[in-house]
LOKOLFI-156089 format. One record per residue (C-alpha): residue in three letters; residue number from 1; x, y, z. Coordinates in pm, whole numbers, plus 50000, padded with zeros to 5 digits. Layout:
BEGIN
r code:ALA	pos:NUM	x:X	y:Y	z:Z;
...
END
This chain:
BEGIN
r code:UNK	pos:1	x:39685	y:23264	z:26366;
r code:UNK	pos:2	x:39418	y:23562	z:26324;
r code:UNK	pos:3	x:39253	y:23711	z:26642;
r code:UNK	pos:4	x:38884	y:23790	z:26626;
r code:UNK	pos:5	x:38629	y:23931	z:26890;
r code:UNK	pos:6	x:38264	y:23865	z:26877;
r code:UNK	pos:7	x:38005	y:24108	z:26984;
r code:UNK	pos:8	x:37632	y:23904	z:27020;
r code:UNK	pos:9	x:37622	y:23605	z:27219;
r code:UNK	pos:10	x:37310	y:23482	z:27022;
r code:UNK	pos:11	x:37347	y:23136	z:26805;
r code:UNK	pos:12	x:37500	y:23323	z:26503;
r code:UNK	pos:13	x:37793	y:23457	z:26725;
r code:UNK	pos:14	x:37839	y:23174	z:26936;
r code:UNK	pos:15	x:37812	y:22899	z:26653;
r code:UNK	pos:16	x:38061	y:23105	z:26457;
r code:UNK	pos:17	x:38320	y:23169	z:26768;
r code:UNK	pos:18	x:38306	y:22842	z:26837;
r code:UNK	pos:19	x:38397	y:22713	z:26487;
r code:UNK	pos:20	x:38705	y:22945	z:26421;
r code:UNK	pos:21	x:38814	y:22846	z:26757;
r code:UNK	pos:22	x:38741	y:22490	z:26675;
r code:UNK	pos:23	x:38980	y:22598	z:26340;
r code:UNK	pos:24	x:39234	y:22758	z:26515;
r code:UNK	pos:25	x:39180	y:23111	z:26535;
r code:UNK	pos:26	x:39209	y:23271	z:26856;
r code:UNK	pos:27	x:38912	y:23391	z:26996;
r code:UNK	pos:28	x:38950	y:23671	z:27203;
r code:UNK	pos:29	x:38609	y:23766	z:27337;
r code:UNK	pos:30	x:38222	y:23807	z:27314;
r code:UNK	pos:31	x:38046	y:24139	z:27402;
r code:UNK	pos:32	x:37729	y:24154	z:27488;
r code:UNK	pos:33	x:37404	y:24355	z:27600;
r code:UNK	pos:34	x:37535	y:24637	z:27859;
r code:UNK	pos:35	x:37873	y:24607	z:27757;
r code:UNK	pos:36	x:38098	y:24923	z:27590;
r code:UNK	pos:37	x:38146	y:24819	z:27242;
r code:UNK	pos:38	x:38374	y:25132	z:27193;
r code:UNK	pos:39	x:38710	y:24943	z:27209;
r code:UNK	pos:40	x:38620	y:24629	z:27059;
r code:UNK	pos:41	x:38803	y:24681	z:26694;
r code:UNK	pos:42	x:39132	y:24769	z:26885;
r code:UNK	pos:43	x:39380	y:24465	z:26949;
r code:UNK	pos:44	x:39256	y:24204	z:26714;
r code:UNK	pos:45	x:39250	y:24116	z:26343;
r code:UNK	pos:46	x:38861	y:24090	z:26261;
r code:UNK	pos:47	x:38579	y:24215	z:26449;
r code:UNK	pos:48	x:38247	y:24013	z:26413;
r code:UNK	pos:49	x:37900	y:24196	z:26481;
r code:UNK	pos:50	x:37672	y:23897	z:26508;
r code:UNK	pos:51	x:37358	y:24084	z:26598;
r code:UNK	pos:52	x:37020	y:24122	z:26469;
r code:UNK	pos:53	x:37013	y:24284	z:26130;
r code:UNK	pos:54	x:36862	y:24608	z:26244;
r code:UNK	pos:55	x:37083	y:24656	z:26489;
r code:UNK	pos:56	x:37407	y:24605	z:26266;
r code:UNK	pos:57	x:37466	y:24971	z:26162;
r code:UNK	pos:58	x:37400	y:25118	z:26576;
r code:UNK	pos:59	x:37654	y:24925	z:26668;
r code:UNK	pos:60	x:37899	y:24942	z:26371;
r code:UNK	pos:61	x:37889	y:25305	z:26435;
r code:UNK	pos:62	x:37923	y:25298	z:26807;
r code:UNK	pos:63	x:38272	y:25108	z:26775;
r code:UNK	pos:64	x:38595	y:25374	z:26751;
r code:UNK	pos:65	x:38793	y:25278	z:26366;
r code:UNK	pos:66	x:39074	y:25104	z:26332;
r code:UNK	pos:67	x:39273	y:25095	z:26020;
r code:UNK	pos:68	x:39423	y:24767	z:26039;
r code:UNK	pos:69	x:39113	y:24578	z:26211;
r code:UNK	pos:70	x:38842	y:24372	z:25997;
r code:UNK	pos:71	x:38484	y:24483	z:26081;
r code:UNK	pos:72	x:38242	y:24241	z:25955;
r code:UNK	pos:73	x:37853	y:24129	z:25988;
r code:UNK	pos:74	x:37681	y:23817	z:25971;
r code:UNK	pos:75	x:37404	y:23951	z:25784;
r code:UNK	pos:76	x:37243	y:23794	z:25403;
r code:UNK	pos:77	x:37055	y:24062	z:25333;
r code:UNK	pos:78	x:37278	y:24394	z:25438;
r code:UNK	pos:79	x:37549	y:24538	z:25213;
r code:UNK	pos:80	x:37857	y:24716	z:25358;
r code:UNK	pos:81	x:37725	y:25047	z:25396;
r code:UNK	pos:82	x:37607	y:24955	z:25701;
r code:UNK	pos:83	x:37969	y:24881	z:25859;
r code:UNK	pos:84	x:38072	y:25267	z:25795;
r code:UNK	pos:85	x:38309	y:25442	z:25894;
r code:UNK	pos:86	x:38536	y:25127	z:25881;
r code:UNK	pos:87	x:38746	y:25124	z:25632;
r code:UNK	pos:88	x:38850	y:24776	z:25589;
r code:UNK	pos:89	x:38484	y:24569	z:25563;
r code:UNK	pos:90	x:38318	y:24243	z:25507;
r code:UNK	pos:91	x:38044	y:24006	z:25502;
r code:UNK	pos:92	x:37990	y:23652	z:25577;
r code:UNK	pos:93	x:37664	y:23464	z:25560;
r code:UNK	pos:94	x:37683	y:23107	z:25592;
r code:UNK	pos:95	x:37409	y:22926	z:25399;
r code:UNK	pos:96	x:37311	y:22683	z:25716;
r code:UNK	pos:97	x:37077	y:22684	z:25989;
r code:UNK	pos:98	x:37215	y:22792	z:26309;
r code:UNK	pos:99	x:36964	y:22621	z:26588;
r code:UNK	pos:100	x:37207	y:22648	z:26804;
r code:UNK	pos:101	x:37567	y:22717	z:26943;
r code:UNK	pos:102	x:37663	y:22320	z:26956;
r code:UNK	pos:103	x:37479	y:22220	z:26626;
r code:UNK	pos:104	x:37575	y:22584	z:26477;
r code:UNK	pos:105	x:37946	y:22553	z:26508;
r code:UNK	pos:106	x:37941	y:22167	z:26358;
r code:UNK	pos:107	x:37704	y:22242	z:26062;
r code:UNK	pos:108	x:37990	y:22562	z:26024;
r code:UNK	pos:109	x:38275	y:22342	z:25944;
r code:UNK	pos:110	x:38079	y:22086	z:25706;
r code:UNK	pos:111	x:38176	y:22262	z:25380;
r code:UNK	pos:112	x:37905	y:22461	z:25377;
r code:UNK	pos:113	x:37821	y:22770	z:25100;
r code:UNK	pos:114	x:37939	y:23095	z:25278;
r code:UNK	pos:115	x:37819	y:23441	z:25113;
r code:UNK	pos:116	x:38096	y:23669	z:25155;
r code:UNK	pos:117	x:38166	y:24063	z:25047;
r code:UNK	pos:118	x:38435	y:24310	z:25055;
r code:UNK	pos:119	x:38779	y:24262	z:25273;
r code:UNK	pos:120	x:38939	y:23905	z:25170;
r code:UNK	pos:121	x:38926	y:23841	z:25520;
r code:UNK	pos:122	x:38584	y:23700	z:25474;
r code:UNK	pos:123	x:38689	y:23461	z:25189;
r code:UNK	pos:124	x:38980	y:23325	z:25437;
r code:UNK	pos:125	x:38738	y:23308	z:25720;
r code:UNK	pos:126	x:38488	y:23064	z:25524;
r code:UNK	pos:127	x:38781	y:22865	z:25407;
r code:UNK	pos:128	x:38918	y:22837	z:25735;
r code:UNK	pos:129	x:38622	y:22639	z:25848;
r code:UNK	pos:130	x:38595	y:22392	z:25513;
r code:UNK	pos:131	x:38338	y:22579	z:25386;
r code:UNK	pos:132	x:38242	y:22744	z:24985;
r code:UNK	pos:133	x:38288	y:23129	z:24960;
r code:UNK	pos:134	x:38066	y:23269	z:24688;
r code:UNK	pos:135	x:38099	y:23657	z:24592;
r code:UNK	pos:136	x:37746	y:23850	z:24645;
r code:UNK	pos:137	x:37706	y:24237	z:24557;
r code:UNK	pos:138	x:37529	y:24455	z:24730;
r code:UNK	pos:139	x:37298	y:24498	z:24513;
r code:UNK	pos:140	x:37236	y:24161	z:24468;
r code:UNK	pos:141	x:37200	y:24062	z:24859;
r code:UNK	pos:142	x:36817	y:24147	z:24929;
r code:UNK	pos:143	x:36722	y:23846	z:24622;
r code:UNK	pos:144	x:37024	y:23623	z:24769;
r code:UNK	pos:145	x:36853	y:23613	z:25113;
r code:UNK	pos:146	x:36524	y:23595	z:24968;
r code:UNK	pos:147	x:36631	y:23288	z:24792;
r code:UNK	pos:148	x:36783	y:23157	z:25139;
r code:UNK	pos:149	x:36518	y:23224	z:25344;
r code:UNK	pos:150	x:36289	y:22990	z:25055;
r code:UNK	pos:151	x:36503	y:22746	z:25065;
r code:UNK	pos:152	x:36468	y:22682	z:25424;
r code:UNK	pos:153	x:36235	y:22904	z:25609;
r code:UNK	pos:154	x:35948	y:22871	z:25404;
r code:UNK	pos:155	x:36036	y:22520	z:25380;
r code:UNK	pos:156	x:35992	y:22441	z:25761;
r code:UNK	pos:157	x:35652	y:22628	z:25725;
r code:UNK	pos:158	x:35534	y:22461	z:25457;
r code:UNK	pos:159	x:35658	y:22126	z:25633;
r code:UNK	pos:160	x:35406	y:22273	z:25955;
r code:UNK	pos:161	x:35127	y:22283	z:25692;
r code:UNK	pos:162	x:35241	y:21912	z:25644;
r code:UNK	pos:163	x:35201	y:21835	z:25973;
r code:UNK	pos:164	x:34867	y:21985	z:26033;
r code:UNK	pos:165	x:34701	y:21858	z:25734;
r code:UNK	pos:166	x:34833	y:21517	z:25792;
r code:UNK	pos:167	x:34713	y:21511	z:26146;
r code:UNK	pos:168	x:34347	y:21559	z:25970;
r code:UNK	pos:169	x:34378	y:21223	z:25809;
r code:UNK	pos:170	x:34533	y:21001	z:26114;
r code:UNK	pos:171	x:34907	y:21088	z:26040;
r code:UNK	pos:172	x:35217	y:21192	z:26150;
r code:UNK	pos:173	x:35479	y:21467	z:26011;
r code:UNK	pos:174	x:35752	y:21128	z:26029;
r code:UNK	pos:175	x:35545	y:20931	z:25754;
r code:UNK	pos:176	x:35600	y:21230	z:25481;
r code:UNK	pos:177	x:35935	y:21308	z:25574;
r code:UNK	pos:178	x:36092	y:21051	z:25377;
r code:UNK	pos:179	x:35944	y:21195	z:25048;
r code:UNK	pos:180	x:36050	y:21526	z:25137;
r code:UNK	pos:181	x:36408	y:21398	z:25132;
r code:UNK	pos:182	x:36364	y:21207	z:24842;
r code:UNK	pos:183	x:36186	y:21523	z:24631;
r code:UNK	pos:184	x:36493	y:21735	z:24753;
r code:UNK	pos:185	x:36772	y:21442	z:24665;
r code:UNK	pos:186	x:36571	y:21501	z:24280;
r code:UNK	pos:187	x:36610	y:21795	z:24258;
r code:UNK	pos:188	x:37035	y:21756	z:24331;
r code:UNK	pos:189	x:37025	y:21506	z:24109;
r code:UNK	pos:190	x:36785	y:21626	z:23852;
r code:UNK	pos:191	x:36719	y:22011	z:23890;
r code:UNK	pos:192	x:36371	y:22142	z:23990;
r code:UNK	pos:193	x:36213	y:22095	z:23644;
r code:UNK	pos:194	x:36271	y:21703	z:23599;
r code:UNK	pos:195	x:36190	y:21645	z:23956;
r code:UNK	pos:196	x:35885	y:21817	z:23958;
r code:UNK	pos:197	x:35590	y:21478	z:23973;
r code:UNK	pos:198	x:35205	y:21521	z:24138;
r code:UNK	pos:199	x:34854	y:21642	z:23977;
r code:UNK	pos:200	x:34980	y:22008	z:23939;
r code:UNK	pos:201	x:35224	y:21889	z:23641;
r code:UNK	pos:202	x:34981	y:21658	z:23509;
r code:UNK	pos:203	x:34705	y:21916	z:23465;
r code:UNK	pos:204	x:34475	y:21675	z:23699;
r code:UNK	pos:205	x:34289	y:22015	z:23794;
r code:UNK	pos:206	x:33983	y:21782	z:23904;
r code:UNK	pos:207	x:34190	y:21638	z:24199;
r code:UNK	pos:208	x:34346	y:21950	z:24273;
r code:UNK	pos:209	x:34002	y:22061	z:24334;
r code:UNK	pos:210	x:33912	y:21745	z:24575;
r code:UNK	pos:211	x:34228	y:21896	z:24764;
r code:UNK	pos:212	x:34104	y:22171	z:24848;
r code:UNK	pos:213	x:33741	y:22037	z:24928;
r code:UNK	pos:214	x:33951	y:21836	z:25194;
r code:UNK	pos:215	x:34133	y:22165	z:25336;
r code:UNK	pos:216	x:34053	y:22349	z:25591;
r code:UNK	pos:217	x:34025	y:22740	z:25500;
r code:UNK	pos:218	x:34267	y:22902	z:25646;
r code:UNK	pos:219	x:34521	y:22589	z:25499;
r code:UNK	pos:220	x:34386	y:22697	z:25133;
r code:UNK	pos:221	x:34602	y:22984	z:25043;
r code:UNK	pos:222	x:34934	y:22862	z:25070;
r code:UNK	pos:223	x:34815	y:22531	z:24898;
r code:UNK	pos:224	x:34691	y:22760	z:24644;
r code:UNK	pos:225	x:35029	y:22952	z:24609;
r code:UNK	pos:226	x:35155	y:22576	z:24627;
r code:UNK	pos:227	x:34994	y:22471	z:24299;
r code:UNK	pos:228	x:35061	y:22835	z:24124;
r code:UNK	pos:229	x:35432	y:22752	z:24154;
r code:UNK	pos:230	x:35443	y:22381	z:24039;
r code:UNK	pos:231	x:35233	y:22511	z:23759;
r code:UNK	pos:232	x:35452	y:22804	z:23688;
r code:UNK	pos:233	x:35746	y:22510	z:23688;
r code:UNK	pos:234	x:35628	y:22323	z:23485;
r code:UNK	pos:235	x:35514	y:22540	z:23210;
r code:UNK	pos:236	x:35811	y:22771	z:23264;
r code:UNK	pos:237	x:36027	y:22680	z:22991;
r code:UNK	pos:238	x:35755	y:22575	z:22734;
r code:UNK	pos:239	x:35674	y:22850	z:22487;
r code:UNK	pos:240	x:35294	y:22960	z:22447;
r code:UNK	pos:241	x:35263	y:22764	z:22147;
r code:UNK	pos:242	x:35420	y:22446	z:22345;
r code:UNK	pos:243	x:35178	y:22461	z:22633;
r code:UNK	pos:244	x:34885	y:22501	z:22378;
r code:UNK	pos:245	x:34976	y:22198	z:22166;
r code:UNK	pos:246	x:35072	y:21957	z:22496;
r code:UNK	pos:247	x:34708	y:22095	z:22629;
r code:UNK	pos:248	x:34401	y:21927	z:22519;
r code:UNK	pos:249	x:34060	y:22089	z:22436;
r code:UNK	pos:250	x:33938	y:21879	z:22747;
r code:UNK	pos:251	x:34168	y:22049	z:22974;
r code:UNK	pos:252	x:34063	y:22382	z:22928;
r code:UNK	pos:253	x:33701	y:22264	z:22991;
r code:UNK	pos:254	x:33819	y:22098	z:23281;
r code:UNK	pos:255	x:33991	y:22388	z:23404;
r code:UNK	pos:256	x:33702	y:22628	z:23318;
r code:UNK	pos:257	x:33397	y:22392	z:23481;
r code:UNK	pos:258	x:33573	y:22219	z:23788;
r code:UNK	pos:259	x:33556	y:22355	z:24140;
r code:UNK	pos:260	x:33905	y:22521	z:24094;
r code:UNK	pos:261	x:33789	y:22769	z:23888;
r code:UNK	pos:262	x:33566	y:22981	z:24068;
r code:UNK	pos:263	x:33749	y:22954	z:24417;
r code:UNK	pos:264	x:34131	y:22900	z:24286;
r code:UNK	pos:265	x:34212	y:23013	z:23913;
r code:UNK	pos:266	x:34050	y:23341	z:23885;
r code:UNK	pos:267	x:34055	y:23491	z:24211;
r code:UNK	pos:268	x:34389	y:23396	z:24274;
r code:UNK	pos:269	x:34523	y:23551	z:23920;
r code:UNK	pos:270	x:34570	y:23217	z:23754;
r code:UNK	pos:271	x:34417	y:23297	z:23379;
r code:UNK	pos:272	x:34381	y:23022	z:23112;
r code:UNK	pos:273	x:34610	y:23216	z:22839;
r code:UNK	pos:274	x:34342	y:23452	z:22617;
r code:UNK	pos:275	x:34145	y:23470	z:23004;
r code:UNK	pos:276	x:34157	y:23745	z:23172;
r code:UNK	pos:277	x:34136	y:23671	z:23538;
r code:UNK	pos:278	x:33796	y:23701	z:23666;
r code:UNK	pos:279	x:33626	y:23586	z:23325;
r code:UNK	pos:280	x:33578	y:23212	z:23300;
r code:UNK	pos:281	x:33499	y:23248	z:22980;
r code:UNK	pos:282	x:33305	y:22967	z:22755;
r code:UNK	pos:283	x:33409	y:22585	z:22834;
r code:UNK	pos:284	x:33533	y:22391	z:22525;
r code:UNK	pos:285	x:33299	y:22283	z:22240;
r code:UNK	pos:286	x:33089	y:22640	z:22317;
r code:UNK	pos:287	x:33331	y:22901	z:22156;
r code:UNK	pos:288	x:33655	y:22829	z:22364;
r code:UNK	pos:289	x:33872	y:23011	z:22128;
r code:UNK	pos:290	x:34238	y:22859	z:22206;
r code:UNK	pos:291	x:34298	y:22470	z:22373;
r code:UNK	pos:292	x:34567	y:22618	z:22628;
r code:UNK	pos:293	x:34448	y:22537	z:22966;
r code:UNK	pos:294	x:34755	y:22596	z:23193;
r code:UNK	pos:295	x:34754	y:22943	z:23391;
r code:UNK	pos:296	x:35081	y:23062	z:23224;
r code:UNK	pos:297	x:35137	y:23352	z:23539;
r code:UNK	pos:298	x:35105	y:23336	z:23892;
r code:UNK	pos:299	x:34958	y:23645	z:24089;
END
C-alpha cells in the first residue's frame, strides 16, 4: 500500500485524496494555507501539490528533496520543470470535472482518461482508481489543456449562451439539453464530421442571417465564432476544388448579398475563396469569377 500526502485542500486535492483512499492508499495528510510545507516529501511515497497552477513551482521549491519520495502536480497545462529540484517527478491530470470533493472523488474512480508524465508513479496512481493513463510531453501539454478546457469549459459557456438566448423566446436551458446529449452521443458514435447537421453545413447563409437579426449584440460574436467553426468542419476535409463543385453559383450570391455579409463574413475574416476579406466582390451572374461560396478559413 503506497503513502501519499496532499498539500491544497481545494476540490482537486480533496477529490483526489479521497479517491486513493477510497482505493486503498493510505492517506497521510493535507497541508494547507499557513502550514510549513518544508517536511512534507519526508515519510511517504508520493507527494501531491494540488494547488493553483501558478502557485505549483513556489511551493515545489519550498519543500526540502527527497530521493525516494514522488513529487507530483495536478496540473494539464505545466510540464515538470516546475517540480525542480525533485528528482523523481510526475504529472497527473484527470480529464473530469472536479465540482466538488464528494462528486470529485466518484467521477475519479469511473475509468476516466488521466494525463500523466514522468515517474511511473503517475501511471499506477490513475490505474489505481480504474481510470486511462495517456502519456503527454511537455511540449505537448499547453494544446492538451487547451483541448480540455474546449471540451468542457467552453462548453458550459456556450451552454450559458443557450440559456440566455432561449430565455428570449419563452424557454428553458432543460428543453435543449436533450439535444446537447444527443449531438455529443454523435459525435462518439460518428466523429465530429458525420455528426455535424444545422444551416451552417447546409450553406443556408439566409437563415444564418435571420439568427443573428434575432440576437442580441453582445450574444453575436460567439454565435459568429459558432458558425466559423461548423463551417470550417464541414469544409475541412474537402479540397478547394470539392467545395467549389458541391457549391452552386447561387450560393455565392447568396453569401455575397444576404445580411451576413456585411456584418458576419468579411469583418469577421470569413472570405468566399478568390475574396479577400473586406471586398464583397461582384454577386453571381455580374463577373463572380469562381462558384465557391464557403469561407474556407476562420479568423
Amino acid at each position: 500500500m503506497h503513502t501519499v500526502r496532499f498539500i491544497g485542500p481545494g476540490r482537486a486535492g480533496s477529490s483526489l485524496a479521497s479517491a486513493l483512499a477510497a482505493a486503498g492508499w493510505d492517506v497521510v495528510g493535507t497541508l494547507g494555507r499557513g502550514q510549513d510545507p518544508r517536511r512534507a516529501a519526508q515519510g511517504v511515497d508520493a507527494l501531491v501539490i494540488a494547488t493553483p497552477d501558478d502557485a505549483v513551482a513556489g511551493v515545489a521549491a519550498s519543500v526540502e528533496a527527497d530521493p525516494t519520495t514522488v513529487v507530483l502536480h495536478l496540473s494539464g497545462s505545466l510540464g515538470l520543470d516546475v517540480l525542480s529540484p525533485h528528482p523523481r517527478r510526475g504529472a497527473l491530470h484527470p480529464l473530469v470535472p472536479l465540482p466538488d470533493p464528494d462528486d470529485g472523488a466518484r467521477r475519479l474512480r469511473a475509468g476516466v482518461t488521466f494525463a500523466v508524465a514522468g515517474d511511473p508513479l503517475a501511471t499506477e496512481m490513475a490505474r489505481a482508481l480504474g481510470g486511462r493513463a495517456v502519456a503527454v510531453a511537455d511540449e505537448d501539454r499547453a494544446a492538451y489543456h487547451a483541448a480540455a478546457c474546449i471540451a468542457a469549459n467552453h462548453v458550459v459557456a456556450l451552454l450559458g449562451q443557450v440559456e440566455r438566448v432561449a430565455a428570449t423566446a419563452g424557454l428553458d436551458l432543460d428543453d435543449f439539453l436533450g439535444l446537447t446529449r444527443a449531438a455529443v452521443d454523435d459525435v462518439a458514435r460518428l466523429g465530429p464530421r458525420r455528426a455535424l447537421t444545422g444551416p451552417a453545413v447546409r450553406g443556408d447563409f439566409a437563415t444564418l442571417a435571420r439568427h443573428r437579426d434575432a440576437l442580441a449584440p453582445e450574444e453575436r460574436p460567439a454565435y459568429n465564432a459558432g458558425v466559423g467553426l461548423a463551417l470550417q468542419l464541414a469544409d475541412g476535409e474537402r479540397s478547394a476544388g470539392e467545395r467549389s463543385a458541391n457549391r452552386t453559383t447561387s450560393g455565392v450570391a447568396e453569401v455575397r448579398s444576404a445580411r451576413v455579409v456585411p456584418e458576419v463574413v468579411m469583418s469577421e475574416g470569413w472570405a468566399p475563396e478568390g475574396t479577400a476579406a473586406g471586398d464583397t466582390g461582384p454577386a453571381a451572374g455580374e463577373g463572380a469569377s469562381a462558384p465557391g461560396a464557403v469561407p474556407a478559413t476562420v479568423g
